[in-house]
RODO-2510 file (C-alpha; in nm, 4 decimals, decimal comma):
residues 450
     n   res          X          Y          Z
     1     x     1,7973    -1,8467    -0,6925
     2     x     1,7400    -1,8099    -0,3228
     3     x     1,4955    -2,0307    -0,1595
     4     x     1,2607    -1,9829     0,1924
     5     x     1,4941    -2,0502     0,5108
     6     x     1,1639    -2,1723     0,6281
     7     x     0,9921    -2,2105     0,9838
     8     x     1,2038    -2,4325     1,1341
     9     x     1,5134    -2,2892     1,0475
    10     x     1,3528    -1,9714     1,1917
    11     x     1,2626    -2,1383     1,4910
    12     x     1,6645    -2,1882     1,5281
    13     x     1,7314    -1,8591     1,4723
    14     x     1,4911    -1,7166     1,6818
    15     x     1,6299    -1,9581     1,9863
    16     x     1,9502    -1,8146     1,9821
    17     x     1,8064    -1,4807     2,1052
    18     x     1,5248    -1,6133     2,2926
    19     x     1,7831    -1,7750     2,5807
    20     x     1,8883    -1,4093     2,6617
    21     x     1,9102    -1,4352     3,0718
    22     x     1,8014    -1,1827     3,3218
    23     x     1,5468    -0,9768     3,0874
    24     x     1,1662    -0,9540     3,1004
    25     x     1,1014    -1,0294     2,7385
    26     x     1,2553    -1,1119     2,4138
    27     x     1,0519    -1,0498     2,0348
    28     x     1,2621    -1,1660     1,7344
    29     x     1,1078    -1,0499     1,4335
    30     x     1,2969    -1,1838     1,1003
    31     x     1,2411    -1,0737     0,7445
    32     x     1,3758    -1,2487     0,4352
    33     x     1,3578    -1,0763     0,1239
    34     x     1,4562    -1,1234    -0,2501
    35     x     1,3436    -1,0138    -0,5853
    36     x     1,4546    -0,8886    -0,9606
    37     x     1,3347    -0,5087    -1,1015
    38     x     1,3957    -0,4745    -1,4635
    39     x     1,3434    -0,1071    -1,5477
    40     x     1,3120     0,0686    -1,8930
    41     x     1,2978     0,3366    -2,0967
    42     x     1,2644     0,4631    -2,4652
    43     x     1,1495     0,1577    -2,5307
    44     x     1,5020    -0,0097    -2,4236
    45     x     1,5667    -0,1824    -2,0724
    46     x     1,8643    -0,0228    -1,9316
    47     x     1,8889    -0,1738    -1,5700
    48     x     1,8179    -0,5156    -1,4493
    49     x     1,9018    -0,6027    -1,1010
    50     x     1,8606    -0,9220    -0,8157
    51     x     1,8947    -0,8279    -0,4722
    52     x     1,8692    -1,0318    -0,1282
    53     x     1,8157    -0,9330     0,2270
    54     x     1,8421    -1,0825     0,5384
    55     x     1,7294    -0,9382     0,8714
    56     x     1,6261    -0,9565     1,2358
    57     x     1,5423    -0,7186     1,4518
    58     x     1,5529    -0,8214     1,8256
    59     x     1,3339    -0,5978     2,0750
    60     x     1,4952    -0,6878     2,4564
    61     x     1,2384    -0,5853     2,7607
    62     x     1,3671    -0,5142     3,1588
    63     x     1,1230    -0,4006     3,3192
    64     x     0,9368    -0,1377     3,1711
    65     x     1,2540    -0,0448     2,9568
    66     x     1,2754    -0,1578     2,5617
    67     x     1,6115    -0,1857     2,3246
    68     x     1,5774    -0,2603     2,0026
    69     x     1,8561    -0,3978     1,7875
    70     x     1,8918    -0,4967     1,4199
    71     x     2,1236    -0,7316     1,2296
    72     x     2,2030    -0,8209     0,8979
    73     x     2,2231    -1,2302     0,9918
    74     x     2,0078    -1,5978     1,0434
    75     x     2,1971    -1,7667     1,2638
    76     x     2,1529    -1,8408     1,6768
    77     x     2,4946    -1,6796     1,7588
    78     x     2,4159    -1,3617     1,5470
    79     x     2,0520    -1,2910     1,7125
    80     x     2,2070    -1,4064     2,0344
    81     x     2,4297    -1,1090     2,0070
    82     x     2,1511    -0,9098     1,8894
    83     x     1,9904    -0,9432     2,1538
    84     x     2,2368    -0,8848     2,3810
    85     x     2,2672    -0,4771     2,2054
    86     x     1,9430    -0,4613     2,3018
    87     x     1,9666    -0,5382     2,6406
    88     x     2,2344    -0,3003     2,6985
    89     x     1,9906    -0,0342     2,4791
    90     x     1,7087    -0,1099     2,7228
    91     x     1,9272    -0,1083     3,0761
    92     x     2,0310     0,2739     2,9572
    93     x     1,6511     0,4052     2,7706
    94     x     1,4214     0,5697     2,9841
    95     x     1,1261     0,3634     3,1353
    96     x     0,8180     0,3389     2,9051
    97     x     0,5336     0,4371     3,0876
    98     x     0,2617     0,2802     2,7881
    99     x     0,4653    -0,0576     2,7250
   100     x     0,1597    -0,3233     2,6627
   101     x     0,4238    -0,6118     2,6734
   102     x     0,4747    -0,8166     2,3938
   103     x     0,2150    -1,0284     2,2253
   104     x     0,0287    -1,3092     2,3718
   105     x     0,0283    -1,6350     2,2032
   106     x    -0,2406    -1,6169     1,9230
   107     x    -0,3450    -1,8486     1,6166
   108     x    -0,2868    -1,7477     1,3110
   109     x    -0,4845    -1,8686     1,0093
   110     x    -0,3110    -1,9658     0,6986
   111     x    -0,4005    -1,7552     0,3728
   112     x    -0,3635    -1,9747     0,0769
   113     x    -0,2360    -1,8137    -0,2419
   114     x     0,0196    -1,5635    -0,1008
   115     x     0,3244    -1,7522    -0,2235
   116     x     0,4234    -1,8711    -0,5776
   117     x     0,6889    -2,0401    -0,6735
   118     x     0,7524    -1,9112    -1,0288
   119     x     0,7203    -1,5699    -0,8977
   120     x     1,0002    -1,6569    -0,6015
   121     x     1,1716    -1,7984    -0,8997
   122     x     1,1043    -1,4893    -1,1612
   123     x     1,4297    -1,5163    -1,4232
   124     x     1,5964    -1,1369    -1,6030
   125     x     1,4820    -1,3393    -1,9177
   126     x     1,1282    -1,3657    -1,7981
   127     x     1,1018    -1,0350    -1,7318
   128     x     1,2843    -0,9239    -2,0484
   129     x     1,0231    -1,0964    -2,2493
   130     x     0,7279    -0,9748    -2,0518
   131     x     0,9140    -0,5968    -2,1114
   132     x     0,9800    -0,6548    -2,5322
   133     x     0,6030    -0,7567    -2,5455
   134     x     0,4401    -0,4297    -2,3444
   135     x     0,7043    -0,2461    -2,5850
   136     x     0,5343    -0,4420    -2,8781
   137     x     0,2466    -0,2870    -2,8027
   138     x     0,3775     0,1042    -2,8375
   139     x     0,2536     0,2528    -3,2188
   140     x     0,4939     0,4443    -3,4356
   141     x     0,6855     0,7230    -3,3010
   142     x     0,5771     0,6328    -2,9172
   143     x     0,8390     0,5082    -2,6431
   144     x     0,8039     0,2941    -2,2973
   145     x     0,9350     0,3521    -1,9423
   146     x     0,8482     0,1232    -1,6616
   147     x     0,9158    -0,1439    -1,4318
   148     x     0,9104    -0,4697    -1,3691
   149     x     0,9565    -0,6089    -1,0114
   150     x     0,8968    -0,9499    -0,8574
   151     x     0,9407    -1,0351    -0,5085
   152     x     0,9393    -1,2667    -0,2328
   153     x     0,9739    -1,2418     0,1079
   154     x     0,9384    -1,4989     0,4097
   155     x     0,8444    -1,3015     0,7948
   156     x     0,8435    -1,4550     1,1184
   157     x     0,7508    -1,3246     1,4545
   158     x     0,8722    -1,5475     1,7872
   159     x     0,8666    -1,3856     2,1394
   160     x     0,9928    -1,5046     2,5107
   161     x     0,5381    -1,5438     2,5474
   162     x     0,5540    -1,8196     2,2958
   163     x     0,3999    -1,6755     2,0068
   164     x     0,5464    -1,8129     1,6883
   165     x     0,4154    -1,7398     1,3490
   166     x     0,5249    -1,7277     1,0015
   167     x     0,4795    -1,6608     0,6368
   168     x     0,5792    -1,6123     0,3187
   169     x     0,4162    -1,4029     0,0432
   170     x     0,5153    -1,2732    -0,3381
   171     x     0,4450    -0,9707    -0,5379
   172     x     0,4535    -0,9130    -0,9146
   173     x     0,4193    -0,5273    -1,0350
   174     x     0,4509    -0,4129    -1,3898
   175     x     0,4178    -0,0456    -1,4327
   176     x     0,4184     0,1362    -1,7862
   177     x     0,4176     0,5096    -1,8974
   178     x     0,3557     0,5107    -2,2575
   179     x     0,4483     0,8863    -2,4387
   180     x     0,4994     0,9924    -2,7829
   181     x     0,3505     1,2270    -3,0630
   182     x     0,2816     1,5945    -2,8932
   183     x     0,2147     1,5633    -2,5468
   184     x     0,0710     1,2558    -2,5149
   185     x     0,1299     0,9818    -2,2380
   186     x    -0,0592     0,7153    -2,0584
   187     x    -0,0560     0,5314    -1,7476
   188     x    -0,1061     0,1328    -1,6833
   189     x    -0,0067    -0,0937    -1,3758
   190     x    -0,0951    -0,4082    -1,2126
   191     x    -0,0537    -0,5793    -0,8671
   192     x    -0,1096    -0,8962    -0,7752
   193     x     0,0669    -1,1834    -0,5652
   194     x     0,2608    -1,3541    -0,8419
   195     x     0,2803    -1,3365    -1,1905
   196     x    -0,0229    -1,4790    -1,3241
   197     x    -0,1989    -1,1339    -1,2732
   198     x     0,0344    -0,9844    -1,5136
   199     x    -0,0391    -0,9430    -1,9049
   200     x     0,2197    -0,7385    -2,0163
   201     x     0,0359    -0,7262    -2,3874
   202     x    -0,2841    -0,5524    -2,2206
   203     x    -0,0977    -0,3543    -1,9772
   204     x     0,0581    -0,2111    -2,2968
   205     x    -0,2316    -0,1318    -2,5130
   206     x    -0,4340     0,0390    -2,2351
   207     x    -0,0875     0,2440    -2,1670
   208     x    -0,0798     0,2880    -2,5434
   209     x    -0,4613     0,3666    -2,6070
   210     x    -0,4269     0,6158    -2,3638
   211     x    -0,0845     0,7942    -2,4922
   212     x    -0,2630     0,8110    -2,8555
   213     x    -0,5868     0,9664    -2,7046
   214     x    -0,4205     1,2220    -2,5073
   215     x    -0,2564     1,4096    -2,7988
   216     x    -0,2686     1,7532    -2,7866
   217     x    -0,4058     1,8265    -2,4573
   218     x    -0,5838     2,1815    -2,4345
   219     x    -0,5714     2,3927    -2,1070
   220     x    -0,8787     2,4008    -1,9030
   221     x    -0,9442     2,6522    -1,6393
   222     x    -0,9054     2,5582    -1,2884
   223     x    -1,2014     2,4788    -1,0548
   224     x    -1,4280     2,3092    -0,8758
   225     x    -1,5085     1,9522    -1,1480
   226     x    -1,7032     1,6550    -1,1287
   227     x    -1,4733     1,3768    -1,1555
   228     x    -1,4242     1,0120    -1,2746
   229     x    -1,1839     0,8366    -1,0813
   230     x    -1,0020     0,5438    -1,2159
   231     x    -0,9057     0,3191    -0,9160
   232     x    -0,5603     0,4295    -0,9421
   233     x    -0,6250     0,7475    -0,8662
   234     x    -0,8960     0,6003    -0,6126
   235     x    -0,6217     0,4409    -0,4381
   236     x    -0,4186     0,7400    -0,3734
   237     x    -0,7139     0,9440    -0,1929
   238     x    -0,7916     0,5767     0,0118
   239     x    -0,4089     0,5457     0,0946
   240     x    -0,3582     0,9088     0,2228
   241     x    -0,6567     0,8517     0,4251
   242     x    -0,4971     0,5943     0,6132
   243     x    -0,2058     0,7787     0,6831
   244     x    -0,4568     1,0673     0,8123
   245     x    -0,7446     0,9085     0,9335
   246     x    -0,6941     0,5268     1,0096
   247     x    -0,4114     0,5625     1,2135
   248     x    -0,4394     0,4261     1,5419
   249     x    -0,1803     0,6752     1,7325
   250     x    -0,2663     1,0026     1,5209
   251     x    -0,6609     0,8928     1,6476
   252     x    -0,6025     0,8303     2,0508
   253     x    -0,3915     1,1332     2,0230
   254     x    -0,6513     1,3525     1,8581
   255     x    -0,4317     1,4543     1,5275
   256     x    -0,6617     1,2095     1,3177
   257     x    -0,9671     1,4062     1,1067
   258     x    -1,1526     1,1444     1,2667
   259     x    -1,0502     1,2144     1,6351
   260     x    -1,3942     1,2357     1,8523
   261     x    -1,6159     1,1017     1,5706
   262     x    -1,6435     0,7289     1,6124
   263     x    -2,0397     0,6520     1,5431
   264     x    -2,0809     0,9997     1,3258
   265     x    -2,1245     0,9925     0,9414
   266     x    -1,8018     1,1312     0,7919
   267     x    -1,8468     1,0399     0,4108
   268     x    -2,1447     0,9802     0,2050
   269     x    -2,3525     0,6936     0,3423
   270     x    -2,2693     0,4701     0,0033
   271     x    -1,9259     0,4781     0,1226
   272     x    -1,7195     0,1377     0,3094
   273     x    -1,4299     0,1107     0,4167
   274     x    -1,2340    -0,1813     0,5603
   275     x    -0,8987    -0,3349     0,6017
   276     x    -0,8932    -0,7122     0,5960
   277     x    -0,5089    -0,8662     0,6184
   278     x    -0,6848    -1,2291     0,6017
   279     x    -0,8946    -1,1483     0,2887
   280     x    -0,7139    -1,4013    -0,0112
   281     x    -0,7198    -1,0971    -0,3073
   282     x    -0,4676    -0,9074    -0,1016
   283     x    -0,1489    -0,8998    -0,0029
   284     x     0,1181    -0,9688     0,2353
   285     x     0,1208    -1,1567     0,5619
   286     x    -0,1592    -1,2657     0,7680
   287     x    -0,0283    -1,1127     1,1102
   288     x     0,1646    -0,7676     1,2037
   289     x     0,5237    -0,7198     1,2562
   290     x     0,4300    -0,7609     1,6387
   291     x     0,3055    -1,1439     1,6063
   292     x    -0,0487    -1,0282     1,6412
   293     x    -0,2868    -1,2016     1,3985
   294     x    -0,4431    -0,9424     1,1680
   295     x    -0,8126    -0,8651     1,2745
   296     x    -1,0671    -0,7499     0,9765
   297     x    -1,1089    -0,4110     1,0854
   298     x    -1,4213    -0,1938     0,9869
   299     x    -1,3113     0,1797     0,9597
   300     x    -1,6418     0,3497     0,7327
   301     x    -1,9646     0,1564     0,7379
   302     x    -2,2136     0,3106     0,5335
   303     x    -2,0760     0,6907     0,5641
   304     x    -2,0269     0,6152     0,9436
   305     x    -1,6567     0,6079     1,1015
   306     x    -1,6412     0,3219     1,3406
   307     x    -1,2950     0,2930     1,4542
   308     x    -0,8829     0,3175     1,3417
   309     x    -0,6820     0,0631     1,3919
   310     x    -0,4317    -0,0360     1,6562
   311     x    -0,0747    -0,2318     1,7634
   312     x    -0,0062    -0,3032     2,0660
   313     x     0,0452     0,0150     2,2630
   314     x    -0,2256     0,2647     2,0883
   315     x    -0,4673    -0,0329     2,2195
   316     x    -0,3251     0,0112     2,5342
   317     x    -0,4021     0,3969     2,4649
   318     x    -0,7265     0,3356     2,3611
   319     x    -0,8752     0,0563     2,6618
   320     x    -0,8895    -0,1578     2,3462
   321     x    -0,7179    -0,4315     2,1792
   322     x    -0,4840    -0,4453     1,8636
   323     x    -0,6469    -0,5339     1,5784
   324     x    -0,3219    -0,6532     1,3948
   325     x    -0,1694    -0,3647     1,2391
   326     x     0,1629    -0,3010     1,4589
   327     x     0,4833    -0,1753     1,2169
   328     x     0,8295    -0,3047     1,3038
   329     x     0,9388    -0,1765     1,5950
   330     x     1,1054     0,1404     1,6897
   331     x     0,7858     0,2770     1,5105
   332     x     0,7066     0,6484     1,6113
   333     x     0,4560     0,6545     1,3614
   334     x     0,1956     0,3653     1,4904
   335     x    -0,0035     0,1543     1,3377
   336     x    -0,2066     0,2190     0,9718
   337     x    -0,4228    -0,0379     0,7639
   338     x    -0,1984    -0,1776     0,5249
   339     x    -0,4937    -0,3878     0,3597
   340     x    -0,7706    -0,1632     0,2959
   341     x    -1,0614    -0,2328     0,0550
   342     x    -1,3290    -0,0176    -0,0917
   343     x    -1,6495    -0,1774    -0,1120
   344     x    -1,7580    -0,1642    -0,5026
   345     x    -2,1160    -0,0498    -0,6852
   346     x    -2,2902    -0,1317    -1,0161
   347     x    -2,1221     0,1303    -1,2466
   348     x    -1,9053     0,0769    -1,5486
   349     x    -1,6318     0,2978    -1,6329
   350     x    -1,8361     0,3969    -1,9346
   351     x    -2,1926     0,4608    -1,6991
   352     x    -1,9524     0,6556    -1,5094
   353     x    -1,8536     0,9234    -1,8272
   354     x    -2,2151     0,8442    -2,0014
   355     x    -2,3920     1,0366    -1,6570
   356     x    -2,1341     1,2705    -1,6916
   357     x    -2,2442     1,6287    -1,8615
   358     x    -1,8866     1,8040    -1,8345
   359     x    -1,6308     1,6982    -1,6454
   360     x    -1,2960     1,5605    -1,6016
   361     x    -1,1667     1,1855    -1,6555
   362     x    -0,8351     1,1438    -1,4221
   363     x    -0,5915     0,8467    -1,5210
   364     x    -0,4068     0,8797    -1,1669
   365     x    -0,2528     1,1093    -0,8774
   366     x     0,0694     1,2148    -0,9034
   367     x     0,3423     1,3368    -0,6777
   368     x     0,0630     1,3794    -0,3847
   369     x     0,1405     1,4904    -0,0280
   370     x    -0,0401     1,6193     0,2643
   371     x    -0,1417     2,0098     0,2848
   372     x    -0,3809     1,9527     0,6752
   373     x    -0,4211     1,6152     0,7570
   374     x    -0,7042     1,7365     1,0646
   375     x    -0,8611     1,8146     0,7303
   376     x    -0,7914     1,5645     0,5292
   377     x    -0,6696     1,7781     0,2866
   378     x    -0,3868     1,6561     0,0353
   379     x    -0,2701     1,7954    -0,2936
   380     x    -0,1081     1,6159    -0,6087
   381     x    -0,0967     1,6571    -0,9866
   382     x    -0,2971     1,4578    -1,2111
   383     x    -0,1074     1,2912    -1,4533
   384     x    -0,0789     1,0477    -1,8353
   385     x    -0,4173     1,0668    -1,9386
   386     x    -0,6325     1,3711    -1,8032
   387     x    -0,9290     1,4093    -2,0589
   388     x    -1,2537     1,6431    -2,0800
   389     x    -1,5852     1,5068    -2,0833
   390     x    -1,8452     1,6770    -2,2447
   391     x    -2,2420     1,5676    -2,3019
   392     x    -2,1529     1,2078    -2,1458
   393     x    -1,8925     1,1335    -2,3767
   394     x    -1,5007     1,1630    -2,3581
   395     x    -1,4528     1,4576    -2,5852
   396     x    -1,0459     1,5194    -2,5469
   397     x    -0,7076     1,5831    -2,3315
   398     x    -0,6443     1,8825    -2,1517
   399     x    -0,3125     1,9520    -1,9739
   400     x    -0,2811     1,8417    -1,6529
   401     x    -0,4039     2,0167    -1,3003
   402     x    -0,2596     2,0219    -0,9711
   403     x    -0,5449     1,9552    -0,7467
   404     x    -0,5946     2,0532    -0,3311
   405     x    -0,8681     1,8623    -0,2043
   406     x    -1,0273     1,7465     0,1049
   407     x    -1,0490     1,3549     0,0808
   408     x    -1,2937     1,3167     0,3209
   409     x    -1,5194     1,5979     0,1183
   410     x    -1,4163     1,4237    -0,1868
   411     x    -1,5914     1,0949    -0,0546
   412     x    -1,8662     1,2923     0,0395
   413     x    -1,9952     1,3832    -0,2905
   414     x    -1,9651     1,0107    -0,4770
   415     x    -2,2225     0,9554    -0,7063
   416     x    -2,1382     0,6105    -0,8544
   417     x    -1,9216     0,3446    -0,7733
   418     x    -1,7165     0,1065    -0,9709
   419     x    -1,8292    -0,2635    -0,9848
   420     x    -1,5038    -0,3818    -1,0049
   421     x    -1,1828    -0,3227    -0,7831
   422     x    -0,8141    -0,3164    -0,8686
   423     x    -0,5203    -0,3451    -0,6365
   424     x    -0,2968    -0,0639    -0,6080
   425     x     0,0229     0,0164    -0,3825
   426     x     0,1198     0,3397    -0,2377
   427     x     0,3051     0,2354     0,0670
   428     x     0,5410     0,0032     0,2381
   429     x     0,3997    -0,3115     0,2578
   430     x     0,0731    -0,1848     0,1287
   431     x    -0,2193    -0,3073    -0,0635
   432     x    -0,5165    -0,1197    -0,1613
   433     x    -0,8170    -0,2715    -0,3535
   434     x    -1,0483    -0,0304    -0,5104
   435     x    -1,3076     0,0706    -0,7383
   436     x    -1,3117     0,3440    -0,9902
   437     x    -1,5471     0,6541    -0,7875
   438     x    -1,7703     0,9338    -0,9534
   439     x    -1,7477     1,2276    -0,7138
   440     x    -1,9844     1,5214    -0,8450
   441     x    -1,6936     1,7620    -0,6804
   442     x    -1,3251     1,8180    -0,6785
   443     x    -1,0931     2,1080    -0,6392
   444     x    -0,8485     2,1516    -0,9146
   445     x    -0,6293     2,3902    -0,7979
   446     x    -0,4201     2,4959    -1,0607
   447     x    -0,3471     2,4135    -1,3939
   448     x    -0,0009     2,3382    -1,5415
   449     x     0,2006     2,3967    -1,8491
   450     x     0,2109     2,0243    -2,0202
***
């Protein structure tokens, strides 16, 4: 198995391109990944795979002109000639009139608990066994699909300044769709930064519970529901939000729904929303793909927006400074939180369907995407394990809905709040930890045919 190259070996690496003559500035940013997926399906793995990567990506400044270059290597001579492409990039570009410059030097604090070993180290056999006991768990008649990943990557960030900073981090997922009988499936997945958050025989019975309980399903007529949220299908309305509203260039550009309304209430006042890179029960590393140590950012406090969050040149935009959340660089996109956490109630899952007199019980989002993001509007499918709920008690399945909704209306109309959080993935890099929500609204669209 692969093992971290390390900071010092970085530190070589990161020379090489750093003693570039007659530029301005040189950023090295280096990313070394590696990790096993073991995917399956009726019940039978039929792909197990190891990859490794190894990358830099060397941004070259002359004046107020930026290349970018990327390689496939770790060694002086290879980001040496790195950065030499991007020097001849940047002498032909045209001049950048927003370039901040590169980052200053900065402390970062060390997170402890981002790397394990035995997840760095994660064997096919390992996973195999974790896979044959989630399958254990299907009844008669009922089949698996899934995956199982584990990864590990190392990321370091050194600049012509004198920042230097790097980290490693890991990430065990194991994701389940249980189906069988007539139309029944159900949903389970963990997250978490190695494999000790992963019990593939519970992952497996709530997958299974789920797929037995959703036989069935009857149609129900589209409309306006309340809705219990399970936090997977929590984190797909926080993650799109992000993408719509947290973004630091869509805001100083006014394309965010939250353009011109920093210190207004946007959401119900029971809402809060933050994005914490340094918070231990996350993941990732502890500064941005710019060197810039991640700042906790507060987005929604108590209904009210505050602010979105910025790299180095929406700062610049916004007479501000980065708060930590710059991508890798060429990035047209800009910054959004990649850590974002939903602050949790007092509810149960069960309080949650018990205060409920008819609604609907949603597993997860599926296949989402965004229909206005100035609205905050996205639309999606619900999917393995849509059920009715009737006088405070789950009563049955019903086939599933697409759904067009306004997030930010959805968020509006939360009644109760989960008092525990799960972490969930949507994105690149991306970690969110939520609750499970009660929102006394939501638009089901449509309804569909299984």
């Amino acid at each position: 198995m692969p093992g971290l190259i390390g900071p010092d070996r970085f530190r070589e690496v990161a020379a090489g391109a750093l003693e570039l003559s007659g530029v301005d500035g040189v950023e090295v940013l280096f990313m070394h990944d590696w990790g096993g997926l073991t995917r399956f399906a009726k019940s039978e793995i039929h792909q197990s795979i190891f990859r490794e990567d190894t990358g830099i990506r060397v941004r070259v400044v002359t004046g107020d002109r930026v290349g970018v270059a990327a390689a496939n290597v770790a060694t002086p001579e290879g980001a040496l000639k790195a950065a030499r492409s991007a020097k001849e990039m940047a002498e032909v570009v045209g001049p950048d009139a927003m370039w901040p410059g590169l980052a200053p030097v900065a402390d970062v604090p060390e997170v402890p608990g981002r790397y394990d070993e035995t997840t760095a180290d994660s064997s096919p056999e390992a996973r195999a066994d974790a896979v044959a006991t989630l399958i254990g768990m299907c009844p008669s008649g009922f089949t698996a699909a899934g995956a199982f990943e584990t990864q590990a990557i190392e990321i370091g960030v050194a600049n012509s300044r004198g920042q230097f900073c790097w980290a490693p981090s890991t990430q065990a997922s194991l994701t389940t769709v249980i189906s069988g009988g007539e139309s029944g499936s159900g949903f389970a997945e963990v997250f978490g930064a190695g494999l000790g958050a992963i019990d593939p025989e519970a992952i497996g019975r709530r997958a299974a519970d789920k797929a037995e309980r959703s036989q069935r399903p009857r149609a129900l007529e589209a409309g306006v529901y309340p809705v219990v949220l399970e936090p997977a299908a929590t984190a797909t309305l926080v993650a799109f939000l992000s993408y719509v509203g947290f973004a630091g260039r869509a805001y100083v550009e006014d394309r965010s729904c939250f353009s011109g309304k920093a210190g207004e209430t946007v959401v119900g006042t029971n809402i809060d929303i933050w994005d914490d890179g340094g918070d231990p029960s996350t993941l990732g590393a502890p500064f941005d793909f710019e060197g810039v140590p991640k700042q906790r950012a507060s987005l929604i406090e108590g209904g009210v927006f505050r602010d979105a969050v910025y790299d180095l040149r929406t700062a610049k935009q916004a007479g501000t400074t980065s708060t930590g959340h710059g991508l890798p660089s060429p990035n047209p996109e800009g910054p959004f939180p990649l850590n974002l956490f939903m602050a949790t109630g007092d509810a149960s899952l069960d309080d949650m369907v018990a205060a409920t007199e008819r609604g609907v019980l949603v597993t997860r989002f599926h296949y989402s995407n965004v229909v206005n993001p100035m609205e905050s509007s996205i639309t999606g499918m619900t999917r393995d394990g849509t059920f009715l709920i009737e006088g405070g008690e789950v009563v049955g399945p019903v086939r599933n809905f697409r759904f067009t909704q306004s997030i930010v209306e959805a968020l509006s109309h939360v009644s109760m709040i989960g008092r525990e959080a799960e972490l969930a993935s949507e994105f690149f890099f991306s970690a969110s930890r939520v609750p499970a929500l009660k929102v006394e609204a939501f638009n089901f669209s449509g309804v569909s045919d299984h």
